[in-house]
VEXMIBA-509580 format. One line per 10 residues: number of its first residue (from 1); their letters; for each residue x, y, z of C-alpha. Coordinates in nm, 2 decimals, padded with zeros to 4 digits. Example, Ala and Ser with C-alpha at 12.3 -4.5 7.8 and 13.67 -1.06 7.14 Angstrom:
REM residues 2
1) AS) 01.23,-00.45,00.78; 01.37,-00.11,00.71
This chain:
REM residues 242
1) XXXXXXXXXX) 08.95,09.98,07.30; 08.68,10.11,07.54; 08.63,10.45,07.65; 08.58,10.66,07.93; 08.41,10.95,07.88; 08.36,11.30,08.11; 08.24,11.53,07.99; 08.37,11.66,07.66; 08.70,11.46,07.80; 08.75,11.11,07.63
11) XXXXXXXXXX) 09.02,10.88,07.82; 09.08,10.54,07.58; 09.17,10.24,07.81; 09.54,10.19,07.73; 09.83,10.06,07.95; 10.13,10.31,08.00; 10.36,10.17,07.78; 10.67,10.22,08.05; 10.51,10.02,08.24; 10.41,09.76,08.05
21) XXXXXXXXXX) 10.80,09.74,07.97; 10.90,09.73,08.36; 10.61,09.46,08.40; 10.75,09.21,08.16; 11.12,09.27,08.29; 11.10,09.27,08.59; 10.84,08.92,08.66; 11.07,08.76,08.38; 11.24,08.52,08.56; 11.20,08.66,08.88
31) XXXXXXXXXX) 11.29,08.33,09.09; 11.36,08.57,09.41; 10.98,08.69,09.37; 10.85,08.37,09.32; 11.03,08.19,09.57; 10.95,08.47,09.86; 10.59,08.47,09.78; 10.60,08.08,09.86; 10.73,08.19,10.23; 10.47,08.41,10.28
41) XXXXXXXXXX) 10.17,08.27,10.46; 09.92,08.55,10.33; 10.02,08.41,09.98; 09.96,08.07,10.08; 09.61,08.15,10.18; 09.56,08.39,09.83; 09.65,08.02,09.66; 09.40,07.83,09.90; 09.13,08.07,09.79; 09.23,08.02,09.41
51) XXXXXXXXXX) 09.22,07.64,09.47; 08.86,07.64,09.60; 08.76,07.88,09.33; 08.87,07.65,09.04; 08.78,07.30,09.25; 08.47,07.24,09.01; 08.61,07.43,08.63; 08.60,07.30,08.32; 08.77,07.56,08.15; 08.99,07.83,08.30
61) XXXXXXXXXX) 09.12,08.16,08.15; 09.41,08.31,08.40; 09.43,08.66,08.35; 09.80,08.78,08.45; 09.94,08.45,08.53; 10.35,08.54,08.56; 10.43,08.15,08.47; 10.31,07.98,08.78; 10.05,07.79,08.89; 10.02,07.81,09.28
71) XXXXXXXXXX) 09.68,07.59,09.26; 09.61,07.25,09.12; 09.52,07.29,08.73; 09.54,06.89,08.67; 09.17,06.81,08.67; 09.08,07.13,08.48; 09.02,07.03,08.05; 09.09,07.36,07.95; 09.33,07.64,08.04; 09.42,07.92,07.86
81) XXXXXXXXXX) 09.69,08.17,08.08; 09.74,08.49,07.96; 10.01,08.76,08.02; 10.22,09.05,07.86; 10.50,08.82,07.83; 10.52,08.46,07.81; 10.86,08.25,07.83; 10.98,07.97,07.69; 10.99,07.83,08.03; 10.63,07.87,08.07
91) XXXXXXXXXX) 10.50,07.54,07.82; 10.82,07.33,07.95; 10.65,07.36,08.29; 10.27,07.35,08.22; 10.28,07.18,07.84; 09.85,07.13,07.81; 09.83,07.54,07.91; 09.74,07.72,07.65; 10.02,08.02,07.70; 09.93,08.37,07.50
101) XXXXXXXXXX) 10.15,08.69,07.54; 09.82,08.96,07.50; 09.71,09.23,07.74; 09.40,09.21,07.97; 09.26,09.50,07.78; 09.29,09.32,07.43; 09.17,08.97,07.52; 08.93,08.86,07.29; 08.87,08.45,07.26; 08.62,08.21,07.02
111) XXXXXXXXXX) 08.55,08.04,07.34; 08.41,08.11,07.61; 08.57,08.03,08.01; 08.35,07.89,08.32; 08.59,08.07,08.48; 08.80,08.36,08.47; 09.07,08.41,08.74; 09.27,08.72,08.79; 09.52,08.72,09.10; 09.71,09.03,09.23
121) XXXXXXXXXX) 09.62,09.18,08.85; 09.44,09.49,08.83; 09.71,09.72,08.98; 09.91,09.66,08.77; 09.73,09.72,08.47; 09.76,10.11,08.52; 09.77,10.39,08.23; 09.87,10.73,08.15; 09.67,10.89,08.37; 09.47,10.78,08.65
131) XXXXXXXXXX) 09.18,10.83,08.45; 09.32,10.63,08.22; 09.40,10.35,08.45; 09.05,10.35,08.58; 08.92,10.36,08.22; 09.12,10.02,08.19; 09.01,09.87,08.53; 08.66,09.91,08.31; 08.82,09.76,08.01; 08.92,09.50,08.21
141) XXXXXXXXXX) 08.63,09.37,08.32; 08.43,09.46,08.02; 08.68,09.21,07.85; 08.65,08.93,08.13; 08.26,08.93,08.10; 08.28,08.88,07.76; 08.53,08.54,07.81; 08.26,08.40,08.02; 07.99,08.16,07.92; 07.63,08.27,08.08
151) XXXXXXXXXX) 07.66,08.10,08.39; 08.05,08.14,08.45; 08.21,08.36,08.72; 08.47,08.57,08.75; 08.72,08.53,09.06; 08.94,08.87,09.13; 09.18,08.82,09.43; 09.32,09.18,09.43; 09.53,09.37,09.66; 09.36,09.75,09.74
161) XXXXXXXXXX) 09.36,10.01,09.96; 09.21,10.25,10.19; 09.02,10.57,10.00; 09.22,10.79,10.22; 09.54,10.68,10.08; 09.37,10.64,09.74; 09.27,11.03,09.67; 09.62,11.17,09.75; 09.79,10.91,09.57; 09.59,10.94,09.26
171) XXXXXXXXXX) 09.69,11.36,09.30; 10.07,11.25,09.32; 09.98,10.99,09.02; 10.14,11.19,08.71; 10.48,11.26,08.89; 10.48,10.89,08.98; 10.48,10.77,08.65; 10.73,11.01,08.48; 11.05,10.98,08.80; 10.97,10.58,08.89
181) XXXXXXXXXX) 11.32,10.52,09.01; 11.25,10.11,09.06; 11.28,09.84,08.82; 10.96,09.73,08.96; 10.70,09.85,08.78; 10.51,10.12,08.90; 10.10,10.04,09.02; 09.77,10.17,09.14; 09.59,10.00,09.41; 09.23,10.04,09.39
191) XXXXXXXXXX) 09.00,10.09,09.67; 08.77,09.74,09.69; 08.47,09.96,09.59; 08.60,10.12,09.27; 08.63,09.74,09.23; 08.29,09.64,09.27; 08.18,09.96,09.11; 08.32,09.92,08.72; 08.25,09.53,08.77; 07.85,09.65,08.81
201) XXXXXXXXXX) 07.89,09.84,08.52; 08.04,09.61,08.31; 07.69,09.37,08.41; 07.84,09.19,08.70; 07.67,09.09,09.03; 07.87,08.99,09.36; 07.83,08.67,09.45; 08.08,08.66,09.73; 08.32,08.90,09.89; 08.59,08.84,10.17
211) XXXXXXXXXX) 08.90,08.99,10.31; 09.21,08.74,10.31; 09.35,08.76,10.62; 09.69,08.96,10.63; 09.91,08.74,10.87; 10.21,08.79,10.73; 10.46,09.02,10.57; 10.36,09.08,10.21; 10.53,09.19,09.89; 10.55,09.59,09.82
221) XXXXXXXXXX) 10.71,09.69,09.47; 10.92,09.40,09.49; 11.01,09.44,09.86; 10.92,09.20,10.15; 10.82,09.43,10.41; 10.61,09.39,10.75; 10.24,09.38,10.80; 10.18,09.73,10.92; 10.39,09.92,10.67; 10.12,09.99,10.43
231) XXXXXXXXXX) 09.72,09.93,10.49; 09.67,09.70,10.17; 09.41,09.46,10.25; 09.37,09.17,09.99; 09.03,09.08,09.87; 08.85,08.80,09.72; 08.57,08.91,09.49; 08.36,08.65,09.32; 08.12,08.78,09.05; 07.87,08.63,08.79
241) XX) 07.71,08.80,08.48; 07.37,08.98,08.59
């Protein structure tokens, strides 16, 4: 795995292995989640923006995938849909995906993707520290650039927030993780720059960036709750290798 380094400090990119647990419980067949997001129109637009980035792919790798295909996926050869758990359920639905139960931090593949896809991912890929989680959100994309063929892209459609509410939740971070009282798992949203920032690093440029529009109520650690109950803004960040 990748490393972060600071100083004499070295943070290995690993997912907190709670979490991991509550993420594969708690999506496993989740019908009320699934079936809410359908009713919510800032979902709907989240899978309009996924259909027009996969319109012209030949072969897809979805990163975080949960079992459902909200887009189109017919017309696309290849597709490869990755997740920390995979059902049964999964292949009886979509029997030409190619299903694997792996981490977004251990992905490695012979081939090579014209596009990699990543929807409402990231936070919830966190670790034991926030450190730690954004040594992964590096991981990450180090891993995602290395799925790509030379002229693929990468499509992140990511819930973040605001840097004020970033730094003090990031201070309040470590208690978090230890008294999470939900069966939901627990996450850290990003600000959209620390976004852009570890995709740089990893040798990605920004090709395209907009905000989907939030015109509806949204899901919040499994919640449906209004639009001005928390500030996360959704964004769609299209990126190529440099």
């Amino acid at each position: 795995m990748s490393t972060l380094t600071s100083g004499p400090a070295v943070i290995e990119a690993k997912q907190n292995a709670s979490s991991l647990l509550k993420n594969a419980n708690w999506f496993a067949d989740n019908d009320f989640y699934k079936n809410t997001l359908q009713q919510l129109e800032l979902y709907r637009f989240i899978t309009l923006a996924a259909a027009h980035e996969t319109a012209g792919t030949k072969a897809l790798l979805d990163i975080g995938n949960g079992g459902v295909f909200e887009y189109p996926i017919s017309h696309i050869g290849r597709v490869v849909a990755i997740d920390v758990f995979v059902e049964a359920s999964f292949s009886e639905r979509y029997p030409s995906v190619d299903w694997r139960a792996v981490s977004a931090l251990d992905m490695q593949f012979a081939e090579h993707f014209d596009t990699v896809l990543a929807v409402n991912t990231l936070h919830h890929i966190v670790g034991n520290s926030v450190r730690a989680t954004y040594a992964n959100l590096g991981r990450f994309m180090e891993r995602a650039a290395c799925s790509m063929t030379p002229a693929g892209k990468l499509v992140v459609i990511e819930s973040t927030m605001p840097r004020w509410f970033v730094k003090p939740y990031s201070l309040v971070f470590p208690l978090v993780l230890k008294l999470w009282p939900l069966s939901h798992p627990p996450t850290f949203q990003f600000h959209y720059r620390d976004i852009l920032k570890a995709a740089e690093t990893a040798g990605f440029t920004l090709k395209e960036f907009t905000w989907i529009p939030k015109t509806s109520d949204f899901m919040f650690l499994g919640f449906r709750i209004t639009r001005w109950m928390a500030p996360i803004r959704v964004g769609k960040f299209v990126f190529s290798l440099k």
